[in-house]
C-alpha positions as CSV (number, residue, x, y, z in Angstrom):
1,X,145.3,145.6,54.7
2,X,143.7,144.2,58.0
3,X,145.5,145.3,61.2
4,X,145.5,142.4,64.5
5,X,147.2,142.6,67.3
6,X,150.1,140.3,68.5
7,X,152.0,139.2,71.7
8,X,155.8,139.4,71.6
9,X,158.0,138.8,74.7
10,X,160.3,141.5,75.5
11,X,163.4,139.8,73.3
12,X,161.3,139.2,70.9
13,X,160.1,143.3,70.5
14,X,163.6,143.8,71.4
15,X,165.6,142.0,68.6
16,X,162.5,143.1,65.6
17,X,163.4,146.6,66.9
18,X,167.1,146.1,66.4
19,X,166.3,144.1,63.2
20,X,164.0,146.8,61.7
21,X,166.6,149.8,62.4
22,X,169.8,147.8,61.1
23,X,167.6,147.1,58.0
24,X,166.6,150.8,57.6
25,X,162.8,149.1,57.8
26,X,159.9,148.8,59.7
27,X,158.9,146.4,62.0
28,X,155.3,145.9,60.6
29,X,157.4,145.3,56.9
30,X,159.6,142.4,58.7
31,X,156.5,141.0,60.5
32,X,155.0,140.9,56.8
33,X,158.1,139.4,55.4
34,X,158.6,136.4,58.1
35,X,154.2,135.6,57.7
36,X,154.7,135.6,54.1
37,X,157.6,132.9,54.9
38,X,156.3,131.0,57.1
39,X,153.4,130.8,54.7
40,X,154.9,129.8,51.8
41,X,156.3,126.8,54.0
42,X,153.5,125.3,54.8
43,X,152.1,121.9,52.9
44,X,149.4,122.5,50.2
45,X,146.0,122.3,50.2
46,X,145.2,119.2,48.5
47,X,143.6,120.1,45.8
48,X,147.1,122.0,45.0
49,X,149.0,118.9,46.3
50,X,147.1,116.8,43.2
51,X,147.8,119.5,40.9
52,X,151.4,119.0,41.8
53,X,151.7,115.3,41.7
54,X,149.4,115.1,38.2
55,X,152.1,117.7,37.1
56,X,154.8,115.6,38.1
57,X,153.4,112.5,36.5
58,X,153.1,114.0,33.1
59,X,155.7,112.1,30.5
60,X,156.9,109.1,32.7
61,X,155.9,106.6,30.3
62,X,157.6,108.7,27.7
63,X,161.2,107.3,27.1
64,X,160.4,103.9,28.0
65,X,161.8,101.2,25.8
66,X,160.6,98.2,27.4
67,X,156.8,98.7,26.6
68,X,155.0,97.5,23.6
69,X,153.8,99.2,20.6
70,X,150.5,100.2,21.9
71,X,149.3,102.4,18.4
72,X,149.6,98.8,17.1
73,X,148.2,96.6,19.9
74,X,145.4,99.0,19.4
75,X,144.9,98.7,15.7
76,X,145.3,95.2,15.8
77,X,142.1,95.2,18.4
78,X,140.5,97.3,16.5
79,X,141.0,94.7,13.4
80,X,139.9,91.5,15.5
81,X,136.2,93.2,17.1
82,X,135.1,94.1,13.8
């Protein structure tokens, strides 16, 4: 793990310190805990936000009824270019 420094204010330091001793933690743990949060919040790369959509596209032509046969459509093209 990589140490850095950071800047709290004096409530800030304050409330961690009371936060880490009511949890029976440290403060370097909850520090860890709220990055990791704030982290997971934050919008995808969007590479990952393509994945997500292409994920979310699969099967949305699935139940439709209103569509035409296209196994035929496609046989019958296949019949006419020949």
């Amino acid at each position: 793990m990589t140490q850095m420094a950071i800047h709290l204010t004096r409530k800030e330091l304050d409330t961690l310190a009371f936060l880490a001793h009511k949890r029976s933690r440290e403060q370097t743990d909850l520090i860890r805990e709220a990055v990791d949060t704030f982290l997971v919040q934050q919008p995808a790369r969007r590479t990952d936000r393509r994945r997500v959509a292409l994920n979310q596209l699969a099967g949305i032509w699935r139940n439709r009824t209103d569509l035409p046969d296209f196994a035929a459509l496609r046989r019958e093209w296949d019949r006419s270019s020949d």
